[in-house]
C-alpha positions in Angstrom: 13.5 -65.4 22.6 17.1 -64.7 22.8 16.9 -63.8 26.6 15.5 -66.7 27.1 17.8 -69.2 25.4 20.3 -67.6 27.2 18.5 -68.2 30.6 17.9 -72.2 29.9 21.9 -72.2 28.5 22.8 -70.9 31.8 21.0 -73.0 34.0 22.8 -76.2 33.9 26.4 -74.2 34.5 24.5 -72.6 37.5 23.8 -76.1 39.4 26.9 -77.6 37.5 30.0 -75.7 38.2 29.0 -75.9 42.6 28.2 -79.4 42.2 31.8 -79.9 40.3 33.5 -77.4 43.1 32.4 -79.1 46.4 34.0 -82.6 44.9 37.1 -81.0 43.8 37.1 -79.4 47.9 35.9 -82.7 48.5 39.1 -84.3 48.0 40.6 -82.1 50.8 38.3 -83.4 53.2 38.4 -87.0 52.3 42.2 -87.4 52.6 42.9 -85.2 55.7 39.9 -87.2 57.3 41.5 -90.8 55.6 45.1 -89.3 56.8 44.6 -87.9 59.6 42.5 -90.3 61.5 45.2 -92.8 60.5 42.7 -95.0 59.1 44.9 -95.8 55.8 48.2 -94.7 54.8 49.0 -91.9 52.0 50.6 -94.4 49.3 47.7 -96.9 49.6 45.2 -93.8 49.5 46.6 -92.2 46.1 46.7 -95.8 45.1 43.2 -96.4 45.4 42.2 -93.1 44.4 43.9 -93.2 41.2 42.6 -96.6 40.1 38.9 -95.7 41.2 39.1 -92.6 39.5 40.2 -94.6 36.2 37.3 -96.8 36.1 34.9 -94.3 36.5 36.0 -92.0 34.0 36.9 -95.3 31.7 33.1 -96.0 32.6 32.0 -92.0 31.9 33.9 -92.1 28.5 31.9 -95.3 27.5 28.9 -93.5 27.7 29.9 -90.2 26.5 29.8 -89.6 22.6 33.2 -88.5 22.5 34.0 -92.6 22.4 33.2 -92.7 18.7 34.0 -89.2 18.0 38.3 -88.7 18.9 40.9 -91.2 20.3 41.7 -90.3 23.4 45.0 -88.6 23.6 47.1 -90.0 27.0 50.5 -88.8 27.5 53.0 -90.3 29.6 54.4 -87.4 30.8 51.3 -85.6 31.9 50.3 -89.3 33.8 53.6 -88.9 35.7 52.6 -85.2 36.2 49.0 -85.9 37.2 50.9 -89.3 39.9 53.1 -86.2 41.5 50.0 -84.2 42.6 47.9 -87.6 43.5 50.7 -88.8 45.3 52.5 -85.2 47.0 49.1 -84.5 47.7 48.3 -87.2 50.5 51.5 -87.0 52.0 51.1 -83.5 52.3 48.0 -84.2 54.1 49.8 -86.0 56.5 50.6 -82.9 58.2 48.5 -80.1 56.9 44.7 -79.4 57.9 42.5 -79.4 55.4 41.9 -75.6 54.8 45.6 -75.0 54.9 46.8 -78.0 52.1 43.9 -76.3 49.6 45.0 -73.0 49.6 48.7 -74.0 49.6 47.8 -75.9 46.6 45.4 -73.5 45.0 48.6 -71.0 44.7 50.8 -73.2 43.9 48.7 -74.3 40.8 47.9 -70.5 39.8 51.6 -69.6 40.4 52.8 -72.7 37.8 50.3 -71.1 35.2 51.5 -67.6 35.7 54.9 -67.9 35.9 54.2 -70.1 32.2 52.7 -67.3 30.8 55.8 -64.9 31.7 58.0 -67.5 30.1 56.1 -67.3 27.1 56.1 -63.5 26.5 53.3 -62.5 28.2 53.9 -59.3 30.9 51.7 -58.6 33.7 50.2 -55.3 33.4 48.3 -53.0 36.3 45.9 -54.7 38.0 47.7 -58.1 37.2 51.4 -57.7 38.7 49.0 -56.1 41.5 47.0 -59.2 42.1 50.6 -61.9 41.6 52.4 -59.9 44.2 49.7 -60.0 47.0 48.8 -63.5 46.0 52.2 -64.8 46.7 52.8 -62.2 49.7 50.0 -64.2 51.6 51.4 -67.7 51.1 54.6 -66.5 52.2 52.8 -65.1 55.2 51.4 -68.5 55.9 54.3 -70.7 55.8 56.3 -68.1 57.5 57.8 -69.3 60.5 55.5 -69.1 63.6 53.7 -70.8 66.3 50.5 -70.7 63.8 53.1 -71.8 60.8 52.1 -75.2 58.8 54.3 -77.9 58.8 57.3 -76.9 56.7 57.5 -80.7 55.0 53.7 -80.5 54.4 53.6 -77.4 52.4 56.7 -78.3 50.5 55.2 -81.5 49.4 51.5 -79.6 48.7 53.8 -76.7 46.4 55.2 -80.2 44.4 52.1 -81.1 44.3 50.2 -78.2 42.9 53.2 -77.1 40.2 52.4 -80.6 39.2 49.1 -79.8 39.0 49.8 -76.8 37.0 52.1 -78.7 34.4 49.4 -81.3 33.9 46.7 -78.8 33.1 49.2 -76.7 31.0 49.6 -79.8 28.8 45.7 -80.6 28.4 44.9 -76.9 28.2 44.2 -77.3 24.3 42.6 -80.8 24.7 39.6 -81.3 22.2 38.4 -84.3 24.1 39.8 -83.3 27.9 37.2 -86.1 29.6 38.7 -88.5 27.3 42.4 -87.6 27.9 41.7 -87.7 31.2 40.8 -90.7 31.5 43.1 -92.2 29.6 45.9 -90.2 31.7 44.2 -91.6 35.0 44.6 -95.0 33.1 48.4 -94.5 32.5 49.6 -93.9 36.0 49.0 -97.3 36.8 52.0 -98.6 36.1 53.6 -96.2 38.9 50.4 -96.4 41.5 52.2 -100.0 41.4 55.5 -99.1 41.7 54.8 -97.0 44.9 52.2 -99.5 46.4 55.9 -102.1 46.7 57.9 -99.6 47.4 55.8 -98.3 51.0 54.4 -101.9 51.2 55.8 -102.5 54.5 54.1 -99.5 55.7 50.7 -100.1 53.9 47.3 -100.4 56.1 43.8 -100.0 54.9 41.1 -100.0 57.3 37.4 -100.4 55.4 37.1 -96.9 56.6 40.0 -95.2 55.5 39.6 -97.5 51.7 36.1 -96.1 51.4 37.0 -92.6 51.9 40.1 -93.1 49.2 37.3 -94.7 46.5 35.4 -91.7 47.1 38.3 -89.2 46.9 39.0 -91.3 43.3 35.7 -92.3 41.9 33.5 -89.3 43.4 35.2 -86.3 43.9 38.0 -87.2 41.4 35.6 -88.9 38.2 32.4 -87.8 39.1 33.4 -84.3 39.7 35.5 -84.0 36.7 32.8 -85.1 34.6 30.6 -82.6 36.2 33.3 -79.6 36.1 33.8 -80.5 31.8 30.1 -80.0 31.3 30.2 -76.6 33.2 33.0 -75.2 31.4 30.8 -75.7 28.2 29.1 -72.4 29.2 31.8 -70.8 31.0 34.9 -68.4 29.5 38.2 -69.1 30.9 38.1 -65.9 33.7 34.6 -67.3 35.1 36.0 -70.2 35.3 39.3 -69.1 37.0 37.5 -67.1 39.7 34.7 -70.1 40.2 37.8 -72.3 41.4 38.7 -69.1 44.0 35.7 -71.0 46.1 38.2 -74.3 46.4 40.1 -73.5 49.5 36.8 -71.5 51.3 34.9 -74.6 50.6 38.0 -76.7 51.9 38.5 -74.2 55.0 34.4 -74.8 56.0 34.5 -78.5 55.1 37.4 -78.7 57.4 35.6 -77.0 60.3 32.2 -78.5 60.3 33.2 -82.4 59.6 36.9 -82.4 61.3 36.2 -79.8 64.2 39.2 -78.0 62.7 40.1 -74.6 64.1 40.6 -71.9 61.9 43.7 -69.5 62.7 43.8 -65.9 62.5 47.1 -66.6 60.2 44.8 -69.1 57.8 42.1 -66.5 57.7 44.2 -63.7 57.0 46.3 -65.3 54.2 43.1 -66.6 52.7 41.9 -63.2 52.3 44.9 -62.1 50.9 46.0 -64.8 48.3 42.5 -65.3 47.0 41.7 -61.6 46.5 45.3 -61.2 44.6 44.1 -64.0 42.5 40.7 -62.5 41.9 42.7 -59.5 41.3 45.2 -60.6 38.6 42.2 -63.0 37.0 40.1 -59.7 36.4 42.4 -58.1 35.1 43.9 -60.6 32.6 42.8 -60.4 29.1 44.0 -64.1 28.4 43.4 -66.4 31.5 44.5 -70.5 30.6 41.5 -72.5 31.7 42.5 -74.8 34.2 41.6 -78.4 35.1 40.9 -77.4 38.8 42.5 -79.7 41.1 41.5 -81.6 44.1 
């Protein structure tokens, strides 16, 4: 009886939590193809994939019963944090293949919540200093200077934009209603999507193409897949969940490959290897892993 309660409990997290981790790699895809095809520029593409993503997860909140249950709980300063990554996060795609900008970003968000936890007392034992030091050798092996090196620019503006990442999901980390502040948070960066649609308005172009691959970055992969990725986590502790999100930048990395006839460099390869088994690494052997709102 118990065995197989367990099995039916597990069942939805086994087609959920893929589902939820091809959108957030997804998001990769879709701008680098939006971005790099030219086909819209990166203000008017976190523009439109910050509204779309508000009015789905407005829509998803509508129907879900934590409408009646909690008022959502938006904060301005974590909708600032959660513009930062929307918006460092196309123009880092500007420059950066897609494989590249999502495991940039994957370290830079894991880095954020570390570093957090050292500031807070915590000290990295064994296994875990282990896992940090490799993770962050490999990064620095990929942005080191070379003929195979990413653009400098891009891989500053994809660190911004992951450490923003990290902030945001440090300050919803205790969220009762996470869907809900989510989309409430989504909801309060309007107010600057506006502010940076004048400000690069001179330079704005949105082909049908390049819009339709922006409202599927925001309303799929964005509020579809963190819909998806909240109902997972229902039946996930925080270390499976940490080590499900080591798949982002793999799924990134293929995505890029198959759809955008990327090549993948020995460098990318190697540092992949190296920063995502550090991370698996330090997540095994943490005691207390902070569950993360994965990004993408």
């Amino acid at each position: 009886m118990n065995s197989d309660s367990h099995m039916h409990s597990s069942l939805p997290v086994f087609f959920l939590t893929p589902c939820a981790l091809i959108a957030f790699a997804g998001n990769s895809l879709l701008c680098r193809m939006a971005l790099g095809e030219g086909a819209i520029d990166a203000a008017s593409f976190t523009s439109l994939r910050l509204l779309s993503g508000a009015l789905v997860l407005a829509l998803a909140l509508n129907l879900s019963p934590q409408k009646m249950a909690v008022k959502p709980q938006g904060s301005v300063i974590s909708a600032v944090a959660l513009f930062i990554y929307a918006a460092t996060f196309s123009f880092a795609y500007m420059t950066l293949s897609t494989g590249t900008g999502a495991l940039i970003l994957f370290g830079a968000v894991q880095g954020t919540m570390i570093l957090a936890a050292l500031l807070s007392g915590e000290r990295l034992k064994g296994s875990e200093g282990a896992g940090v030091a490799l993770a962050f050798g490999g990064l620095v092996y990929l942005v080191f200077p070379g003929v195979t090196a990413p653009s400098l620019q891009g891989a500053l503006l994809m660190s911004v934009s992951g450490i923003s990442w990290g902030i945001y999901s440090l300050r919803g980390r205790r969220a009762v209603t996470p869907l809900a502040d989510t989309a409430m948070n989504f909801a309060l960066t309007v107010p600057c999507v506006g502010v940076l649609s004048l400000f690069f308005l001179k330079n704005s172009h949105v082909s049908f193409y390049g819009g339709l691959l922006a409202l599927l970055s925001g309303g799929l992969a964005s509020g579809v897949g963190y819909c998806v990725w909240y109902a997972a986590l229902r039946g996930m502790t925080a270390t499976k969940a940490s080590i499900a999100q080591l798949a982002v930048p793999v799924l990134a990395s293929t995505g890029g490959v198959i759809f955008l006839a990327e090549k993948l460099s020995l460098r990318l390869i190697i540092s992949t290897v190296i920063v995502l088994g550090g991370v698996g690494l330090a997540v095994t052997g943490c005691k207390r892993v902070p569950r993360v709102r994965t990004p993408g």
